[in-house]
C-alpha positions, 0 to 999 in steps of 0.5 A, a space after each residue: 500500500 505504501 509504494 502504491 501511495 508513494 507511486 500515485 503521489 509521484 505520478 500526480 506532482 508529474 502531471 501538476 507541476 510546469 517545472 520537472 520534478 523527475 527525469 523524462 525516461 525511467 532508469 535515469 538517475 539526476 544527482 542535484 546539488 544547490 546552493 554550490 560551491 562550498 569548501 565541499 564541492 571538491 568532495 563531491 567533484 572527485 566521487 563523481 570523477 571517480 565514477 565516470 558520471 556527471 552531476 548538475 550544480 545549482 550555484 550562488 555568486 556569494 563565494 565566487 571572490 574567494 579563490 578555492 570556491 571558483 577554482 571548484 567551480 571552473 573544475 565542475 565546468 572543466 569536468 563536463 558538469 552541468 552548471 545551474 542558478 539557485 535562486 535565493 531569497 533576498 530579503 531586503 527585496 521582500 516588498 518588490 513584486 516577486 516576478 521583478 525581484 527574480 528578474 533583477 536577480 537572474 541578470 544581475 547573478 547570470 552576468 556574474 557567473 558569465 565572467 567565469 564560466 564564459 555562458 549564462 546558465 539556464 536551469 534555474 532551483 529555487 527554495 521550496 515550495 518554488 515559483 507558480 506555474 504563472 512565473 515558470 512559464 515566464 521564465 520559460 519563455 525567458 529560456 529558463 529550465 525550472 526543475 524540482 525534484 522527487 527525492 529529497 536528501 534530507 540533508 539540511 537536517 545534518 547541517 552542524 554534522 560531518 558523519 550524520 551516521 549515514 542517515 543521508 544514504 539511508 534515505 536515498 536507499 528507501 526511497 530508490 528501494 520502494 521501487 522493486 525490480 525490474 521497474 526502475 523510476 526516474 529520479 531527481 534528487 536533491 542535496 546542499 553542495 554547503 553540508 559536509 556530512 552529504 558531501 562525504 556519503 554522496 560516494 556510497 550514494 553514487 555507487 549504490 545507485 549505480 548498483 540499482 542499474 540507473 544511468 546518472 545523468 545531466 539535468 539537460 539528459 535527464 528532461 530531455 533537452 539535449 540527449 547526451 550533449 546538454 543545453 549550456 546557453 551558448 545558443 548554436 545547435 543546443 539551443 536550436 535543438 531545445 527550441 525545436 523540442 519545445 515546439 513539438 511538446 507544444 503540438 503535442 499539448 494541443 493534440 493531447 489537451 495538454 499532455 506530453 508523450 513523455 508525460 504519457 509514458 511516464 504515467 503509463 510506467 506507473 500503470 504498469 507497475 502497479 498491476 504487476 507488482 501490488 
């Protein structure tokens, strides 16, 4: 009963949500990291290394002075990492319209990060519960890609620990368990690039997913942007190829009332498992 509920749950945030809370493809794994980078970003760099498999880094300007932070920065990028903006919440811009408030933020953090990565990033994390679907697609229409997730850490709860006794591991197992095999789900998940003790496990994280079979991808590969290539915001054949995909999903809604074929195939994927396996 508890898959079924966790399974109907992840099926209806699929279908209610504009932004993407899961990959597009069942057996893609989306390791994320917000509010990048920290002391340990280099932690989290070499596991991936390690493994042969790519990452996406939501990241902050708040650090970028220091000259260790940016170094882990243009190290992410150099490793073919995919680099992405987390939007923070200013408070002494509380009073300003919200739509104002994170357009003068985006322009203001994109030229920043610009300076040292040489393009302007495109996927956009915000604090939960998130933007409306009024804003998301604002953005949208801006270029922006709006992603959630669907398998949170549980990290900010270890934020003063450096060992956590494992406690992080242990919730990316559970939730990657309620799927029995051979169904495999489509996962997003979430960590804070700042907490030490999720930067130490993401190694046994990583290697467990792996275990499972998933394929850890991109953010871009995970939604279905760009296969295997990425959408980095220099314009080109990725851009061309996000707006041409755009397009069809939009022809597509117009057939479907509204529903994609990945958003079909997704929820068929959860039919299926449902009747086989409860």
């Amino acid at each position: 009963m508890t898959n079924i509920l966790v399974l109907a749950l992840a099926t209806a945030s699929f279908f209610a949500a504009e932004k993407f809370t899961s990959c597009v493809k069942p057996g893609h794994f989306a390791f994320t990291f917000d509010q990048a980078p920290s002391p340990n970003t280099g932690v989290i760099l070499n596991t991936f290394q390690r493994h042969k498999v790519k990452t996406t880094f939501h990241i902050t300007v708040n650090y970028l002075e220091n000259p260790v932070i940016l170094a882990y920065l243009r190290k992410a990028v150099s490793d073919g990492h995919l680099i992405g903006i987390f939007v923070e919440n200013e408070k002494d811009k509380e009073d300003m319209p919200e739509e104002k408030r994170i357009d003068i933020y985006l322009r203001r953090t994109s030229a920043l990060i610009k300076k040292h990565i040489s393009y302007t990033p495109k996927f956009l994390r915000f604090p939960h519960p998130g933007p409306g679907k009024a804003l998301v697609k604002k953005l949208e229409s801006q270029g922006y890609i709006v992603t959630s997730f669907n398998l949170d850490s549980g990290d900010y709860e270890y934020v003063s620990e450096n060992d956590a006794s494992e406690s992080i591991f242990k919730n990316f197992k559970k939730t990657v368990d309620q799927i029995l095999q051979p169904a495999m789900g489509a996962f997003i998940s979430v960590q804070r690039d700042s907490v030490e003790a999720s930067a130490r496990q993401t190694e046994k994280i990583v290697a467990y997913v792996l275990k499972k079979g998933y394929k850890i991808v991109r953010l871009d590969e995970c939604v279905g942007i760009v296969k295997g290539e990425g959408y980095n915001g220099k314009g080109g054949q990725n851009e061309k190829n996000a707006l041409e995909i755009e397009k069809m999903d939009e022809e597509e809604e117009k057939k479907t009332g509204g529903i994609t074929s990945a958003q079909i195939g997704q929820s068929l994927l959860w039919v299926v498992f449902l009747l086989v396996f409860c």
